[in-house]
Wavefront OBJ file of the C-alpha trace (Angstrom):
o trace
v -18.742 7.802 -14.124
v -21.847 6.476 -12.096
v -22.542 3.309 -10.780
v -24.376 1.355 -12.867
v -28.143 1.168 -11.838
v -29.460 -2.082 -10.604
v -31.748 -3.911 -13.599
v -34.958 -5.217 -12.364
v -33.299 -8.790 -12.586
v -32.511 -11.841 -10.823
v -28.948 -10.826 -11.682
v -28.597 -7.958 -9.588
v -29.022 -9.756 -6.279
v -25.830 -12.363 -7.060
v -22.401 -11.640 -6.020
v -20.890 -12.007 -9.257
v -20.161 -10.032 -12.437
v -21.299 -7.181 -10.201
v -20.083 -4.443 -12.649
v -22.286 -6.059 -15.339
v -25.357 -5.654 -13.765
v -27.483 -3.514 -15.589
v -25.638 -3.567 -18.542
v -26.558 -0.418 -20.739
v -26.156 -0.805 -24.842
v -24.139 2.713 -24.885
v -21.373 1.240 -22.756
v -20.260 -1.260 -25.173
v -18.013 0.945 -27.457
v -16.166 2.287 -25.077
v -15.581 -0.931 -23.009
v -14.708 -2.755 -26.347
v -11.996 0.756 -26.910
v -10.967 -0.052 -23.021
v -10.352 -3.901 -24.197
v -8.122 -3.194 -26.961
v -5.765 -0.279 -24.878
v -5.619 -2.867 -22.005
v -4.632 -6.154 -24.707
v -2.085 -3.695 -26.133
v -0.794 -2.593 -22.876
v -1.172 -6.253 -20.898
v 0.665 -8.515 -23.356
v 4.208 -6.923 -23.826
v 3.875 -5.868 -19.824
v 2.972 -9.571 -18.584
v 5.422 -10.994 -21.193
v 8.154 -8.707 -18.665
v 6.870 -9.478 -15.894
v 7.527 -13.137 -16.477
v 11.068 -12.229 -17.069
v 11.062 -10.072 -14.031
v 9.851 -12.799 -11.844
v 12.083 -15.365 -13.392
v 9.147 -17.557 -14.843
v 8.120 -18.684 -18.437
v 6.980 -16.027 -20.506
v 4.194 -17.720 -21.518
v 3.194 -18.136 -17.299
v 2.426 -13.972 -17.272
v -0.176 -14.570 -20.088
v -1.772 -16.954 -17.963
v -1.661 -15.020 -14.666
v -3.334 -12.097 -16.649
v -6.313 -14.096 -17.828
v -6.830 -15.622 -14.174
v -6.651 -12.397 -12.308
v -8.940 -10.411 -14.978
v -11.450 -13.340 -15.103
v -11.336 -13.641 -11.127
v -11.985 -9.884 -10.321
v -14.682 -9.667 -12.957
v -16.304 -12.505 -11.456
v -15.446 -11.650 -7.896
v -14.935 -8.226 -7.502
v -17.003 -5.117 -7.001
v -14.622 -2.464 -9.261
v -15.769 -1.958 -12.823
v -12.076 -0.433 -14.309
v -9.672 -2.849 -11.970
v -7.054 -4.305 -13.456
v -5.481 -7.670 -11.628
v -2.339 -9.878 -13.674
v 0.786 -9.827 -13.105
v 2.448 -7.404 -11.479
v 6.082 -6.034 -11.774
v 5.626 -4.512 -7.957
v 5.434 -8.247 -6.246
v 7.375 -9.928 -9.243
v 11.349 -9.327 -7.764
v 10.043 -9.823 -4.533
v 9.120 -13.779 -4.649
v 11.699 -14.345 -6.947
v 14.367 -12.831 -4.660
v 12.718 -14.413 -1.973
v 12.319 -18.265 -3.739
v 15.561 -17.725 -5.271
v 17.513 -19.019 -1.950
v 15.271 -21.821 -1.884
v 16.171 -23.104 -5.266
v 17.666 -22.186 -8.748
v 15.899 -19.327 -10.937
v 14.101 -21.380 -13.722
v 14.241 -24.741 -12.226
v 11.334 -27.238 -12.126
v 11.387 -26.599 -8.226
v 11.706 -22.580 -8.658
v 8.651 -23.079 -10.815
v 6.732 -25.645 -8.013
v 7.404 -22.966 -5.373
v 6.335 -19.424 -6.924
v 3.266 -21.508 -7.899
v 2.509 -22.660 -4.298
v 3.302 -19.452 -3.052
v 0.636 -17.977 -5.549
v -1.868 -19.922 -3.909
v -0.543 -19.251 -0.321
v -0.878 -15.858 -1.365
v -3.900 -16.080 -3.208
v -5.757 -17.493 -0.056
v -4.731 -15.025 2.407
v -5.715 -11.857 0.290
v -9.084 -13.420 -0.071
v -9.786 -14.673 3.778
v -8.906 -10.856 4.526
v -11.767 -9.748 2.155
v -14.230 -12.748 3.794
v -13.241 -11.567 7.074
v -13.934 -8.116 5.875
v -10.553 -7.389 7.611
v -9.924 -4.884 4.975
v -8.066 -2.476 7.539
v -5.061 -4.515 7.350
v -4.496 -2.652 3.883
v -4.173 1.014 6.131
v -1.251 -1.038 8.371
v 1.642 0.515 5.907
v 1.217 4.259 5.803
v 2.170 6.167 2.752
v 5.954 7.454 3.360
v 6.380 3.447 3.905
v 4.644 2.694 0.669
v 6.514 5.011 -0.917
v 9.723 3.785 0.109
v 8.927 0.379 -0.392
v 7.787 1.124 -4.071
v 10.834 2.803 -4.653
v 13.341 -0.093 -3.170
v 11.384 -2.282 -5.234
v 11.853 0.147 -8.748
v 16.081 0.057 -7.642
v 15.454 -3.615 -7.575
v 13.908 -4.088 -10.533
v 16.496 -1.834 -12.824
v 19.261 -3.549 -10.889
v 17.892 -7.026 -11.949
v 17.578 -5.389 -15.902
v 20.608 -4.222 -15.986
v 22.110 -7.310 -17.734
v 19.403 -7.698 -20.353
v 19.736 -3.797 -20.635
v 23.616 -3.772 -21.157
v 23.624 -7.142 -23.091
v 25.412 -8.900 -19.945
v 25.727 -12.607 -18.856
v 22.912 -12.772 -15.569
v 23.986 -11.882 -12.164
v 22.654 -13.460 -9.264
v 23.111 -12.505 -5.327
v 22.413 -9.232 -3.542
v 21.762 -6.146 -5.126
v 25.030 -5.011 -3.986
v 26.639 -7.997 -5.619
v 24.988 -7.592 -8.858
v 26.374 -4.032 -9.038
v 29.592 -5.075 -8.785
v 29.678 -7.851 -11.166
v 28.346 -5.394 -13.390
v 30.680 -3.037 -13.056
v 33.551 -5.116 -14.068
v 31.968 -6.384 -16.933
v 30.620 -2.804 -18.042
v 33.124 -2.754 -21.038
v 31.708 -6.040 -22.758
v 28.371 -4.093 -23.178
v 26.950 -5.383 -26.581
v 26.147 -2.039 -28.419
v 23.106 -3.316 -30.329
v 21.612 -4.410 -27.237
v 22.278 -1.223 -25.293
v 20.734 0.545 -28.934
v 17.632 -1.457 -28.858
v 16.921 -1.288 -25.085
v 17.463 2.669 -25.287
v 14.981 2.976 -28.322
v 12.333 1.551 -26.912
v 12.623 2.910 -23.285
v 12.219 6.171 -25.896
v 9.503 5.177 -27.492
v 7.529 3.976 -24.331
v 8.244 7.036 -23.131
v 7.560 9.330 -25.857
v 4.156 7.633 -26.531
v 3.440 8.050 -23.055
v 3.662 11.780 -23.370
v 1.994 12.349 -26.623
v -0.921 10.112 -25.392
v -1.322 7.645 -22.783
v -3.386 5.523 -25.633
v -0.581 4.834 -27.621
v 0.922 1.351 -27.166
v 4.322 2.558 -26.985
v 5.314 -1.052 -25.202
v 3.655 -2.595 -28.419
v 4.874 -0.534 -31.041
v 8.756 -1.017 -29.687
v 7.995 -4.721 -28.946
v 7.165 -5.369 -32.518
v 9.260 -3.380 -34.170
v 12.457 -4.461 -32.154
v 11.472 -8.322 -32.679
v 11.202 -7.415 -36.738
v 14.580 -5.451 -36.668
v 16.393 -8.249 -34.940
v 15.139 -10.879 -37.491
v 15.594 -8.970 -40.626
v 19.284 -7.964 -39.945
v 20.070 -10.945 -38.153
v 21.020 -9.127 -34.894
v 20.976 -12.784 -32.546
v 24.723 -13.350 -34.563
v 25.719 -10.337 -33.274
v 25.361 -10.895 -29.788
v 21.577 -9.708 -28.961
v 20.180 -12.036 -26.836
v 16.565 -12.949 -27.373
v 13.177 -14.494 -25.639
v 13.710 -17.922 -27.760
v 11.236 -20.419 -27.907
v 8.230 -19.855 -26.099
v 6.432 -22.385 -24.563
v 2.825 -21.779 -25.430
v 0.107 -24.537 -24.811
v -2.368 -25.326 -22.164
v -1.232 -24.693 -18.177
v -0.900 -27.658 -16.293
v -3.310 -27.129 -13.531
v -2.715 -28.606 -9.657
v 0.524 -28.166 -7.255
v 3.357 -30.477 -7.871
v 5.866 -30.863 -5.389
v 4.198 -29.133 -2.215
v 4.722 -30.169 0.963
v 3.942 -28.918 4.670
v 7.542 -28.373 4.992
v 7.452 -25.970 1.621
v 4.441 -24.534 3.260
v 6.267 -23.422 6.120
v 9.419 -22.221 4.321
v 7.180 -19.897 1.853
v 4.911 -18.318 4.733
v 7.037 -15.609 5.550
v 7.138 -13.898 2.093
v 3.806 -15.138 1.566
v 2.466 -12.872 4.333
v 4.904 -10.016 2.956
v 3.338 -10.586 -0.472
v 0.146 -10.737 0.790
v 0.226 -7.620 2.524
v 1.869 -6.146 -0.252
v -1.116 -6.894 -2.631
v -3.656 -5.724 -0.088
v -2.023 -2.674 -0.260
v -1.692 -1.998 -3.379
v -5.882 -3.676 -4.174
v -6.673 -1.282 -1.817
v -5.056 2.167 -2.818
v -5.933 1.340 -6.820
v -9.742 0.867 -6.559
v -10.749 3.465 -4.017
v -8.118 6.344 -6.084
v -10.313 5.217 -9.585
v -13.644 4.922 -7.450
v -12.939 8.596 -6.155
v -12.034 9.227 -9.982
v -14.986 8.139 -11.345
v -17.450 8.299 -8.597
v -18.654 5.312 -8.065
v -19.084 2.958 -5.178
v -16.523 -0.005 -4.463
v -16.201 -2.682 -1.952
v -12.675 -3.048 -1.014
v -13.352 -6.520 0.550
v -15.069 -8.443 -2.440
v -11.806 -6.630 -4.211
v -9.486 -8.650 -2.115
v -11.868 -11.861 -2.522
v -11.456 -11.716 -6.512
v -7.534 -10.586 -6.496
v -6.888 -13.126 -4.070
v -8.751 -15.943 -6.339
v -7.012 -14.578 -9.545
v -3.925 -15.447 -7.408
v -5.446 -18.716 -6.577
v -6.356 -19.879 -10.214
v -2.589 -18.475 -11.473
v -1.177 -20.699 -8.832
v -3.212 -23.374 -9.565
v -1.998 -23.193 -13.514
v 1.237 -23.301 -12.693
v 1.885 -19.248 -12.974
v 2.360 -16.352 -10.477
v 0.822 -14.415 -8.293
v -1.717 -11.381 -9.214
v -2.124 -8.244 -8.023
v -4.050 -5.085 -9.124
v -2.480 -2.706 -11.168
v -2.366 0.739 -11.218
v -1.133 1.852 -14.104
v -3.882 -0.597 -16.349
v -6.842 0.431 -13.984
v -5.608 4.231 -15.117
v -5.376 2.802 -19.051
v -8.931 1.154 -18.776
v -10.349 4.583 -16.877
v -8.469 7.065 -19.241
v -9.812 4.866 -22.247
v -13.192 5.341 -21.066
v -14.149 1.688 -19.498
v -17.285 1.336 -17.884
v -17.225 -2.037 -16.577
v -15.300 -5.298 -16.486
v -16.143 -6.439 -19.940
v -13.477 -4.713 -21.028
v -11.200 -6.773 -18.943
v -12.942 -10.076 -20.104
v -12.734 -9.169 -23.563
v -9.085 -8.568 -23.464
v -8.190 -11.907 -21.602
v -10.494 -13.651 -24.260
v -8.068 -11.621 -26.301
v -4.889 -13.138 -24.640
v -6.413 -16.724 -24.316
v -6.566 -16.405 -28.708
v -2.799 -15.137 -28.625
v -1.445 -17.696 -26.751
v -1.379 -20.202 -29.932
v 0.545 -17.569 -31.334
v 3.691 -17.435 -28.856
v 6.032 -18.633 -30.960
v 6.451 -15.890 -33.190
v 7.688 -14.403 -29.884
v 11.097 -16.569 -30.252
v 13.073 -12.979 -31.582
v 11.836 -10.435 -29.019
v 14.707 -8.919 -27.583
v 14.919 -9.261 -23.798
v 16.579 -6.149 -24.197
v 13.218 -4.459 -25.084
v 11.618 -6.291 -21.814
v 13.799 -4.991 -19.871
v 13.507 -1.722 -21.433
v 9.892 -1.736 -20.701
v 10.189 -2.548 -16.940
v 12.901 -0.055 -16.130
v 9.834 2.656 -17.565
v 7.505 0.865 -14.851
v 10.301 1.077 -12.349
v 10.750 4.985 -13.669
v 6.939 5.067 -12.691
v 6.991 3.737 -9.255
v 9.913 5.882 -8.069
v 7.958 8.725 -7.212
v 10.586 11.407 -6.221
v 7.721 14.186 -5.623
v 6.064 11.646 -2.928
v 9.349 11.523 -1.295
v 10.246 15.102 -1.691
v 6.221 15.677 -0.433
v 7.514 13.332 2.930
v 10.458 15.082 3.511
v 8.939 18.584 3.614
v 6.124 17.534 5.770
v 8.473 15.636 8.623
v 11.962 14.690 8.982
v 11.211 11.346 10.908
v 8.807 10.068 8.742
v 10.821 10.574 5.559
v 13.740 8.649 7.324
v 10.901 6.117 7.626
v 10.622 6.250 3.866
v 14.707 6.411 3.104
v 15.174 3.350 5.605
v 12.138 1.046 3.558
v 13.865 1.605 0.290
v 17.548 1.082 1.553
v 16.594 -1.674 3.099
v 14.006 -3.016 0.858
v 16.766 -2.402 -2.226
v 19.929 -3.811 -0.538
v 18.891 -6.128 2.471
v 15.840 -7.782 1.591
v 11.992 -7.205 1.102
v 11.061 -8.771 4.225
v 13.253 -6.812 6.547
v 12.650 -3.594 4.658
v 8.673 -3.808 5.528
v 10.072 -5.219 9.164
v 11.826 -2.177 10.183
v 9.924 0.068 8.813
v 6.729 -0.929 10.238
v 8.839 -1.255 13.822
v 9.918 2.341 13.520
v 6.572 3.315 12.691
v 5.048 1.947 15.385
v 7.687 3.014 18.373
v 7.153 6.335 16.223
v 3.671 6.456 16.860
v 3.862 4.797 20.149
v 6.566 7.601 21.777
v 3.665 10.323 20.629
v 1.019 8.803 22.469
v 3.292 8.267 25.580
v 4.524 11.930 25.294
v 1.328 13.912 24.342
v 0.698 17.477 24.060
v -0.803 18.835 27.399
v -2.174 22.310 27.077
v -3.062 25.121 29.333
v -5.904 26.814 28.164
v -7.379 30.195 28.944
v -10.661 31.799 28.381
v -11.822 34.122 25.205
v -12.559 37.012 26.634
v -16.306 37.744 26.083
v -17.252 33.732 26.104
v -17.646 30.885 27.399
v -14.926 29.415 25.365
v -11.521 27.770 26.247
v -8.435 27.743 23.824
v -4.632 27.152 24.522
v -3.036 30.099 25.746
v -1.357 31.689 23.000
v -4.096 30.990 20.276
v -5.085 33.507 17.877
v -8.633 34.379 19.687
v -6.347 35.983 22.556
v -7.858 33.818 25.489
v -6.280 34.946 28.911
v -5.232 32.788 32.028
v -8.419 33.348 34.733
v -5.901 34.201 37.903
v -6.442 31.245 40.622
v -7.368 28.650 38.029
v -5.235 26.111 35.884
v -7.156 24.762 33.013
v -5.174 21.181 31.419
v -5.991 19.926 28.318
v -4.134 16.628 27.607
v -4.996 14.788 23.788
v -4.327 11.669 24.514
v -6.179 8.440 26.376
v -4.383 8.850 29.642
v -2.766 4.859 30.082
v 0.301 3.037 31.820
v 2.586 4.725 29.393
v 1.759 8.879 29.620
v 0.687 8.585 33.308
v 4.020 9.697 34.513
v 4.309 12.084 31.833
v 0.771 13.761 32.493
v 1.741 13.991 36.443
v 4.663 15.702 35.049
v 3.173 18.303 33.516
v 0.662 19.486 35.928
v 3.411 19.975 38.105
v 5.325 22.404 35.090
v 1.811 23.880 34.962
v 1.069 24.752 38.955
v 4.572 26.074 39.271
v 4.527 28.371 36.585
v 1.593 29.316 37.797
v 2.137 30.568 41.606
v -1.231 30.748 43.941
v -3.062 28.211 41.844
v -6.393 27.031 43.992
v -8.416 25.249 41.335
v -7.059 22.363 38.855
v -9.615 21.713 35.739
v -8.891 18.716 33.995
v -10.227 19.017 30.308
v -11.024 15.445 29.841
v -12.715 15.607 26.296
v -9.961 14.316 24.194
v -9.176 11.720 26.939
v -10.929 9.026 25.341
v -10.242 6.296 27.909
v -8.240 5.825 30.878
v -6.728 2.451 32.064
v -5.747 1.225 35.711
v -2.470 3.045 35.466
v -4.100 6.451 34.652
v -6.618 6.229 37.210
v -4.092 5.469 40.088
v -2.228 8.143 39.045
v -4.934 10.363 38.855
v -5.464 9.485 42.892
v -2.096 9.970 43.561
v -2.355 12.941 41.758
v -5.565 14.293 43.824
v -3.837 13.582 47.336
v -0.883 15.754 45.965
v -3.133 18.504 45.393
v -4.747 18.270 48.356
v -1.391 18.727 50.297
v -1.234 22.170 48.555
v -4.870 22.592 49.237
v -5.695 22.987 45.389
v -8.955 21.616 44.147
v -9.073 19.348 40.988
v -12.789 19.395 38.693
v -12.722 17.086 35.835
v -14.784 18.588 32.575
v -16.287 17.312 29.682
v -15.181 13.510 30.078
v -15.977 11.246 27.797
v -16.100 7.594 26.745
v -15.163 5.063 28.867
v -13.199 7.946 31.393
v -16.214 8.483 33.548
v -16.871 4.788 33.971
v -12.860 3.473 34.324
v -13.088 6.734 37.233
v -15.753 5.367 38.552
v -14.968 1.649 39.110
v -11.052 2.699 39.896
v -11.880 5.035 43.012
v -10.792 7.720 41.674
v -14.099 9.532 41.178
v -14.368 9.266 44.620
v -11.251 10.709 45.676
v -12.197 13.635 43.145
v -16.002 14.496 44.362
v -18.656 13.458 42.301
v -19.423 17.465 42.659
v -16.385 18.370 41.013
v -17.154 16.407 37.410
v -18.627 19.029 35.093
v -20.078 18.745 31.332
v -18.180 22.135 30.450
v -14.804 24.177 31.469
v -16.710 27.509 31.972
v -19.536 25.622 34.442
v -16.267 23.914 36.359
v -14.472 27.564 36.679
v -17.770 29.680 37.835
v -18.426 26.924 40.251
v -15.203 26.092 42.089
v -14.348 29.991 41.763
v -16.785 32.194 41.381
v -14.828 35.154 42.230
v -12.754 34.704 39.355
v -14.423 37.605 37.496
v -15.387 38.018 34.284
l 1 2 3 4 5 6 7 8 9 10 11 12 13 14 15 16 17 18 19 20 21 22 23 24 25 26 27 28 29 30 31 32 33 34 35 36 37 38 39 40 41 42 43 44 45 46 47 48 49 50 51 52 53 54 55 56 57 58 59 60 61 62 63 64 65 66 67 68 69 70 71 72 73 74 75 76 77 78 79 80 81 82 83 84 85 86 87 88 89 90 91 92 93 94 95 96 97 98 99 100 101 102 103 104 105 106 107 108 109 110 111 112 113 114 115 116 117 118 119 120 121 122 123 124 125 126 127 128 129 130 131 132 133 134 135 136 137 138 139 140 141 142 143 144 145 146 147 148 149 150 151 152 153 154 155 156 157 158 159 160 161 162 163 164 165 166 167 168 169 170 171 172 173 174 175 176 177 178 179 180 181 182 183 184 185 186 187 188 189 190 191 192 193 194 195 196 197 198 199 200 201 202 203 204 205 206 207 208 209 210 211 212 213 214 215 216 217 218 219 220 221 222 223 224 225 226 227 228 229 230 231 232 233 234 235 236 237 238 239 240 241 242 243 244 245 246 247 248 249 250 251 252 253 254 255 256 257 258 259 260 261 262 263 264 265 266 267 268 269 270 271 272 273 274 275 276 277 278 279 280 281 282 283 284 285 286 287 288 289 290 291 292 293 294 295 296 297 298 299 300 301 302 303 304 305 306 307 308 309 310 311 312 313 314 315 316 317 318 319 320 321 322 323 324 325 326 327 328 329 330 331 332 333 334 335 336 337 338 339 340 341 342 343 344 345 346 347 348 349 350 351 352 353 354 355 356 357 358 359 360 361 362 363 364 365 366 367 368 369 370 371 372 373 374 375 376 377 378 379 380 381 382 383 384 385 386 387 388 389 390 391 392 393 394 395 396 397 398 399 400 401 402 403 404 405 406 407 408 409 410 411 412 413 414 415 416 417 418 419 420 421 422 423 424 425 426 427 428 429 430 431 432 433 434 435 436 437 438 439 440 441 442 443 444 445 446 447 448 449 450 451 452 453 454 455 456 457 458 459 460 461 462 463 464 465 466 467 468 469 470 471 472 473 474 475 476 477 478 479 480 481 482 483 484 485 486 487 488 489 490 491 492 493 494 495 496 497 498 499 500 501 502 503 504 505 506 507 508 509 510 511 512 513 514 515 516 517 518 519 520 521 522 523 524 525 526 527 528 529 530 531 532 533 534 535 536 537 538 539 540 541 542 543 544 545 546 547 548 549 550 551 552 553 554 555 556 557 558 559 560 561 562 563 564
């Protein structure tokens, strides 16, 4: 796919509807095909994700149609998908749910207000055009966060799965409650939730266009009314409330405000994340041209206008964007079509009053089965140890402490992770190719060899306050495995700066040579090195004759006995 070309038309210079512009007459079948996959898809998934987040069924409807309508409007990706979500869904209700009861009028009031918190920092991000915030998780934390979040969400289906009363508490807790009521399992339930976790899955594989969620939606709602399966224990959605959202905030406060923004900025980041990764992977797909930022703008106003209607937040969706690509969308018509769809079903919620909360919860264990990416984690754990321990401690935590301090330790051992390499670098000694002018770590493949009387340093790292000691170090390793050293080359070009710390130990570092009458030459420095040199003192201490633009002009120079 190719981005649409501009039409010569006052349209194509507004911000809005920007996958419209230049509409083409060819595109319309297959964006009208794209609408029905996604309205087959979106209403049995939003319907569980309302259950999943603890909220009226009839409140995922609604978040659909605002965060389809908002990214259309807003965005710059012609195949994103933005509605509820079943990634963020467990993670405000876990959070809200210590704040007040799981269906209450103030549970409600509170994932509503968060929507909007939520709603408002996603979009200042994409106004700020701070979308780099989005790279701050990095993928083995993703992908242990995803997968704490999939244990989450089967743990919290469990009950509807099994045909249990609902279990509250830590996942740990719910586990255990479960487990000693595992022998009341109501068999019809279990039957019904394992048929259509079958079906999803079979449609899935015969082809991703088949509604599978539909098909076992429908047919486990007519099963349960013809045989009269509610008098035989299977609990159902029951009436569905199914007029017109009540639009403002009830009940907020500054003091709910400040309770909410910790998970809002969790949330937040959490849907940045996500907005991010789904429309650059489809934009690579289809190759065509996105703009993360006005992404963030509309999935943070879809949030915004959920919120406002008393419903959830939205995020973008993966696995639609892939149904509205696969089914051969070409731009967000599709999308408004289907929630002009959803806005006509609404009216018809009632006849939702015998769908079998076993078959929701069938349906989000599938999505849970699709977020737990074992080959990611597998791919993490043969590339590096650490970084898959990242990944195990994000889901551990995520799954059995809390969302919040999942991300929070993670991120924490990330960063001392990345912040121990930089104060440890690699420091090389390099040695010339025989034949060149070139200069390679001893050892490589090109056979370079050591030029006697010279000690060539390569250190890839901005020399600062916390290597400093650690660079001294090892030029000390280096001149004493290397007896009857009398010139010291600094390599310089991967030093991209140098603070106050590094210079003065660069000084310290040229008296010390000087007492063992060894000459130091700095080479190919760049960036602000030769300046932070410069205004430190330390170029001075060096010579100004001893800063060279190559290795090989720096050896030939200060040695030119060295030989070829």
């Amino acid at each position: 796919m190719t981005t649409p070309p501009a039409a010569g038309s006052r349209l194509r210079n507004l911000p809005v509807l920007a996958s419209l512009h230049g509409y083409r007459r060819g595109w319309l079948l297959p964006d009208l095909l794209a609408c029905v996959t996604l309205l087959v898809i979106a209403v049995p998934e939003q319907l569980a994700t309302s259950r999943l987040a603890g909220m009226p069924p009839v409140t995922g409807l609604y978040t659909f149609v605002a965060g389809t309508v908002a990214i259309a409007v807003l965005g710059s990706s012609p195949q994103l998908s933005v509605g509820a979500d079943s990634t963020i869904a467990p993670l405000f209700a876990t959070g809200i749910a210590h704040l007040a009861p799981t269906g209450s009028a103030q549970y409600i009031e509170l994932v509503s207000l968060l929507a909007v918190m939520v709603g408002v920092m996603v979009a200042a991000v994409g106004l700020l055009r701070m979308g780099w915030i989005a790279d701050f998780l990095s993928a083995p934390i993703i992908t242990g966060f995803l997968a704490g979040v999939a244990v989450i969400i089967v743990v919290h289906q469990l009950p509807d799965l099994l045909g249990l009363p609902s279990v509250s508490g830590s996942t740990a807790h719910r586990l255990a409650e479960m487990g000693r009521n595992v022998a009341h399992t109501n068999g019809w339930t279990l039957a019904i939730g394992v048929t259509v976790f079958v079906v999803v899955v079979g449609a899935e594989r015969i082809d991703r266009k088949l509604p599978g969620a539909l098909i076992g939606m429908i047919g486990s709602t007519v099963l349960v009314a013809a045989a009269g399966l509610r008098g035989h224990g299977v609990a159902v959605l029951g009436t569905v409330a199914h007029g017109a959202p009540h639009l403002g905030l009830s009940g907020a406060t500054w003091g709910s405000v400040g309770r909410l923004l910790p998970l809002a900025g969790v949330v937040a980041l959490v849907v940045l994340s996500q907005t991010a990764a789904s429309t650059r992977a489809f934009a690579d797909q289809g190759g065509y041209e996105v703009d993360v930022n006005r992404d963030f703008v509309g999935a943070g106003a879809g949030s915004v206008l959920a919120g406002l209607g008393g419903a959830f937040g939205a995020n973008a969706s993966p696995a639609r964007t892939a149904a509205v690509a696969s089914a051969g969308g070409r731009t967000q018509l599709a999308g408004l079509a289907a929630a002009a769809g959803v806005v006509l079903l609404i009216p018809a919620a009632g006849l939702l009053t015998d769908v079998p909360l076993a078959t929701l919860a069938a349906i989000l264990v599938y999505v849970a089965t699709r977020i737990f990416r074992v080959g990611d984690l597998l791919a993490v754990l043969r590339f590096d140890r650490f970084e898959f321990g990242l990944a195990l401690v994000t889901l551990l935590t995520v799954a059995f402490v809390g969302v919040e301090q999942g991300i929070g330790v993670a991120v924490g051992l990330a960063i001392l992770d990345r912040t121990w390499r930089s104060a440890r670098p690699r420091v090389y000694v390099l040695g010339k190719v025989p034949g060149t002018t070139s200069w390679v770590p001893l050892g490589h493949r090109a056979g370079p060899v050591a030029v006697p009387g010279v000690v060539v340093l390569q250190l890839l790292a901005p020399l600062y306050y916390a290597n400093a000691d650690h660079f001294r170090l090892q030029v000390r390793r280096a001149l004493a495995d290397a007896p009857g050293t009398e010139v010291l080359v600094l390599d310089a070009d991967a030093v991209s700066d140098i603070d106050f710390t590094g210079a003065r130990t660069v000084r310290i570092l040229v008296d010390e040579l000087e007492r063992s009458h060894i000459v130091l030459a700095v080479a190919r420095a760049v960036g602000g090195t030769p300046r932070n040199l410069r205004r430190s003192g330390a170029l001075e201490r060096i010579g100004p004759g001893h800063v060279f633009d190559t290795i090989d002009e720096a050896v030939r120079t200060l040695r030119p006995d060295a030989g070829a």
